[in-house]
TORBANU-614106 format. One record per residue (C-alpha): residue in one letter; x, y, z. Coordinates in steps of 0.001 Angstrom, whole numbers, padded with zeros to 6 digits, always signed. Layout:
BEGIN
AXYZ
...
This chain:
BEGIN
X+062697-015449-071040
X+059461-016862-070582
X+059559-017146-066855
X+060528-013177-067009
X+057619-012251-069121
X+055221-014106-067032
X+056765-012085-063473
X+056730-009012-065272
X+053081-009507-066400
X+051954-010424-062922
X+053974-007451-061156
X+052582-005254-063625
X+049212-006227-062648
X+049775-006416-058974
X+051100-002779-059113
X+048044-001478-061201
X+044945-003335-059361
X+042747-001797-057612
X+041532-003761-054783
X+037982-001771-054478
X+037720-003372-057979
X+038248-006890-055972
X+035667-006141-053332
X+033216-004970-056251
X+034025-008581-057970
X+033302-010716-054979
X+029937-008853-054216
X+028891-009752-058014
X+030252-013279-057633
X+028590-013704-054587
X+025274-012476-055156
X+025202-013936-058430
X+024726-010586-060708
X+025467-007025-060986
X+021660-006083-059597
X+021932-007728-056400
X+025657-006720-055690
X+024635-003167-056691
X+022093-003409-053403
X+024859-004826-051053
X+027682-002280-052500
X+024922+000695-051370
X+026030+001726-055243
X+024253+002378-058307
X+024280-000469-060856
X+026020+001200-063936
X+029398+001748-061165
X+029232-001744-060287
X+028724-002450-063895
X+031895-000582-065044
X+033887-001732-062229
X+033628-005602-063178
X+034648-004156-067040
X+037501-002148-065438
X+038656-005496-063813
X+038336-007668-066782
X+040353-004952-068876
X+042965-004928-066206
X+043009-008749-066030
X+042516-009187-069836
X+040577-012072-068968
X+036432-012452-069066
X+035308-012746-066096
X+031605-013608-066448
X+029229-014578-069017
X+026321-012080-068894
X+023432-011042-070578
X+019817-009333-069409
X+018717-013226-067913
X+021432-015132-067550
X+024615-014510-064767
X+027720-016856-064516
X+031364-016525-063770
X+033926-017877-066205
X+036307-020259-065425
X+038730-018136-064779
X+036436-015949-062870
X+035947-018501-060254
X+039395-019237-059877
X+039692-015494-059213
X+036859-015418-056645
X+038412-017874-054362
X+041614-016074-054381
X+039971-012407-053942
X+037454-013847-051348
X+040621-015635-048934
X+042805-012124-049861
X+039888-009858-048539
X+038912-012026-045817
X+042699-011640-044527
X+042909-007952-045149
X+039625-007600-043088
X+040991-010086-039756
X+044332-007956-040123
X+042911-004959-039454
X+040978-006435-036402
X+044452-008068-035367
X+046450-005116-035515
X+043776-003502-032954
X+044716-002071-029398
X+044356-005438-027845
X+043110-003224-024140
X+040660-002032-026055
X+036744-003697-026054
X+036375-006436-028053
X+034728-005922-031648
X+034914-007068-035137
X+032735-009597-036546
X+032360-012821-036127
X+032186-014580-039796
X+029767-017307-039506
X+029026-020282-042489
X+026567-022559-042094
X+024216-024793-044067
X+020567-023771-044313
X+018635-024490-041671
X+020842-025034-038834
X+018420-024720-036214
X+019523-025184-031912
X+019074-023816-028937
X+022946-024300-028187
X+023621-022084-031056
X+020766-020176-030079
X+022626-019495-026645
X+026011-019179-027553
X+024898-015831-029891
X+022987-014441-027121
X+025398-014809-024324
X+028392-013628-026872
X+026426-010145-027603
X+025910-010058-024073
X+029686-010479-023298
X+030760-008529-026379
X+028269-005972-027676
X+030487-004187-029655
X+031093-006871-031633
X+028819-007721-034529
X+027622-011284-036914
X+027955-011305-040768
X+026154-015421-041165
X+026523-017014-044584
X+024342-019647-045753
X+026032-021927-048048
X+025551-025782-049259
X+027412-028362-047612
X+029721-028904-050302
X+030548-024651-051137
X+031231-024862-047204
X+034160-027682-047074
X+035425-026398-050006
X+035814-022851-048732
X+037253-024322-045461
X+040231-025880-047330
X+040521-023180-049494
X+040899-020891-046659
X+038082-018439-047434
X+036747-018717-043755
X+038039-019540-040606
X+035066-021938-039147
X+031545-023190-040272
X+028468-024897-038931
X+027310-027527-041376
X+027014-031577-042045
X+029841-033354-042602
X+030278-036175-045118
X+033652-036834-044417
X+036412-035218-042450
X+039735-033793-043914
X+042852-034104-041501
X+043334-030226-041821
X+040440-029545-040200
X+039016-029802-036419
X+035331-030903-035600
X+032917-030833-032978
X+030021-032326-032522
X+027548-029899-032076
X+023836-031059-032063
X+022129-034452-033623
X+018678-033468-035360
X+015866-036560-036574
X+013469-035876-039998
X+010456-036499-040714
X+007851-036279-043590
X+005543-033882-043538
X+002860-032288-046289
X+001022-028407-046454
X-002338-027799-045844
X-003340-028176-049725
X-002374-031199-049254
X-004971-034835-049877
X-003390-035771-046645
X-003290-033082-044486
X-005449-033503-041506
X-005454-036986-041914
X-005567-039505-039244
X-004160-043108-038536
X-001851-042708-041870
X+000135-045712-042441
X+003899-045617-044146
X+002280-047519-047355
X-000376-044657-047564
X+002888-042499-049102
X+003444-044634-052023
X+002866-042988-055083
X+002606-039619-053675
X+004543-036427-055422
X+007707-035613-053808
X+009587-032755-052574
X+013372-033395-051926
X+016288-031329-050387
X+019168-032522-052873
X+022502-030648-052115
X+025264-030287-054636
X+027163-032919-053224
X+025944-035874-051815
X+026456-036863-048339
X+026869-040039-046194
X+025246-037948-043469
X+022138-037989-046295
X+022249-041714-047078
X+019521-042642-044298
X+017028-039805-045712
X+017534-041577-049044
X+017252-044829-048199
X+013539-043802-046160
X+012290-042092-048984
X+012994-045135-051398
X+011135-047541-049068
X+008222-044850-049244
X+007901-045454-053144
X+007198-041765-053719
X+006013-041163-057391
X+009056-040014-060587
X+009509-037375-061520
X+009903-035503-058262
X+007397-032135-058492
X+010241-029836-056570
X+014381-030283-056063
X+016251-027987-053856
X+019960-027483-052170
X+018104-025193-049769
X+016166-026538-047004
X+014200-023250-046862
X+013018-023710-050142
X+011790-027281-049793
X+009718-026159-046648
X+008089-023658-048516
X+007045-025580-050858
X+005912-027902-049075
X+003793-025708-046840
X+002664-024997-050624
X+000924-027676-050902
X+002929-029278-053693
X+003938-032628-052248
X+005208-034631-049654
X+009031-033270-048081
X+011409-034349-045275
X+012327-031552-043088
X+013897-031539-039521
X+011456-032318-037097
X+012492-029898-034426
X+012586-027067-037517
X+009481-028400-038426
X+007653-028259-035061
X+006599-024335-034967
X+004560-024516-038385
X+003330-027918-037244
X+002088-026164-033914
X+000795-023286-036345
X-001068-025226-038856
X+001132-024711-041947
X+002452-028490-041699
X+001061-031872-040983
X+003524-034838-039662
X+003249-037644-042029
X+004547-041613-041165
X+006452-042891-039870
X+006421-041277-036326
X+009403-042320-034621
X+012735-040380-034639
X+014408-041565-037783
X+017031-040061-040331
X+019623-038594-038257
X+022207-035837-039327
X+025052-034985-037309
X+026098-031243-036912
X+029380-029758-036880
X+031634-027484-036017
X+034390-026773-038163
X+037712-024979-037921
X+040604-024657-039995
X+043674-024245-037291
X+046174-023750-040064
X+044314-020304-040105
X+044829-017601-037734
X+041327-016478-036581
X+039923-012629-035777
X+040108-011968-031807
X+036311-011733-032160
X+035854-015201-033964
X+038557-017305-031587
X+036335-015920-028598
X+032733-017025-029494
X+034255-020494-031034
X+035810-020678-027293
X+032215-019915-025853
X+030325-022337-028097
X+032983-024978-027306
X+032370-024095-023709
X+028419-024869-023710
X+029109-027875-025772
X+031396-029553-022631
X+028879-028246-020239
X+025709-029330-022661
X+025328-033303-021843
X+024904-035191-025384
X+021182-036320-024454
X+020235-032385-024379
X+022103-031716-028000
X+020017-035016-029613
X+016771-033478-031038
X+014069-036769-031250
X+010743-036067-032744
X+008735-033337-031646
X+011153-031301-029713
X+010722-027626-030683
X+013197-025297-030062
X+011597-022111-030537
């Protein structure tokens, strides 16, 4: 009897949702608030307002925990995300799957990547793919490391660009590009300008570091460099965003690691100073990553062939970024 009230409940609610109600939920989870989902929907605020209350009515289950400052989904809100996000994400590649296959490609290619994933192979492989395909168009998400390999096994995206801490027999990798850190501090900054620095001339100096919600192995050499630099507790900025730790750096507020290549255009521009030691050191290795047990969009399976294809033809030397290579 149990089991039968438990079906009924869920066909009852599968035969009364309404799936806009979905999409309006995943904008709000994803831009963390009813505000900035409002701007994405193109809808007023009080519709996207009422539609999260219509869905929590239909559900009869809170969603989020909300007030005029504060925005976070429930439990049982985030288990709901990850199932709306993979449900929507297959609605959307069915409809490009059920297109006239003689017909131009189009669609768009889903990309996820971590923040700052900066090379001139994935530089190339977006230019020549609008070139080949310029019907088709690019929605990139920038997640942390950790939001990206979990969406990957939950099967809210096909493929991602990103670290990788460890790899999950599931999923395929590539090696895409190595990249080399290095410290570097703003132009408010004691040290900026300075000459001859030393490694021992950082001790004791504030820090800025990129901290992502999960730690990685891939991170354990930027640790281990930033220990031996006896940087001064507490740190004066944390961030799981590498954009965020530039710019406050560039700020002036302490002393950061960022990628040197990444780093090379405000270095060239005056906004950052290279700090000790000199030589290429903390590597990170850059992936791509592909869940096979997925069926991808036409428009996704072709540009992961064409990046594939510049990675064979790309020799590894040209795909290792050492210190002070710039990539535009």
């Amino acid at each position: 009897m149990m089991f039968r009230a438990a079906a009924g409940a869920c066909m009852k609610i599968v035969d009364t949702l309404d799936w806009n109600l979905l999409r309006s939920f995943v904008a709000i989870a994803e831009e963390g608030g009813i505000t900035k989902a409002a701007e994405r929907l193109g809808r007023g605020q009080p519709a996207v307002s009422s539609a999260l209350k219509r869905l929590e009515e239909t559900l009869g289950q809170q969603l989020a925990q909300r007030n005029a400052t504060h925005f976070e989904l429930t439990e049982t809100g985030k288990l709901l995300y990850e199932e709306s996000r993979a449900i929507l994400t297959s609605i959307e590649r069915l409809s490009t799957l059920l297109a006239d296959p003689t017909a131009e490609l189009s669609g768009t290619v889903r990309i996820t990547m971590a923040s700052h994933m900066t090379s001139p192979l994935l530089i190339e492989a977006l230019r020549r793919f609008h070139q080949k395909f310029p019907k088709a168009s690019f929605d990139i998400k920038v997640l942390n490391s950790h939001d990206i390999q979990h969406g990957l096994h939950q099967g809210q995206f096909y493929f991602a660009i990103c670290p990788v801490s460890y790899k999950r027999e599931e999923l395929e990798y590539t090696h895409l590009f190595k990249e080399h850190c290095s410290f570097y501090c703003g132009a408010g900054h004691r040290l900026f300008g300075v000459e001859g620095l030393e490694f021992r001339d950082l001790a004791n100096e504030r820090a800025i570091i990129y901290r992502p919600s999960s730690f990685s192995d891939q991170l354990q050499s930027l640790t281990e460099l930033r220990q031996k630099a006896r940087f001064a507790e507490p740190f004066v900025g944390v961030s799981e965003n590498l954009e965020e730790v530039r710019r406050m750096i560039i700020a002036g507020l302490g002393v950061g690691a960022i990628p040197t290549h990444v780093a090379a255009r405000d270095e060239k521009d005056g906004l950052l100073w290279r700090l000790p030691p000199y030589e290429p050191v903390m590597p990170l290795d850059i992936y791509l990553v592909v869940n096979r047990k997925m069926r991808p969009a036409p428009s996704e399976a072709a540009f992961i062939k064409l990046l594939q294809e510049l990675v064979d033809v790309t020799p590894y030397a040209l795909r290792v970024y050492p210190a002070g290579e710039a990539t535009g």
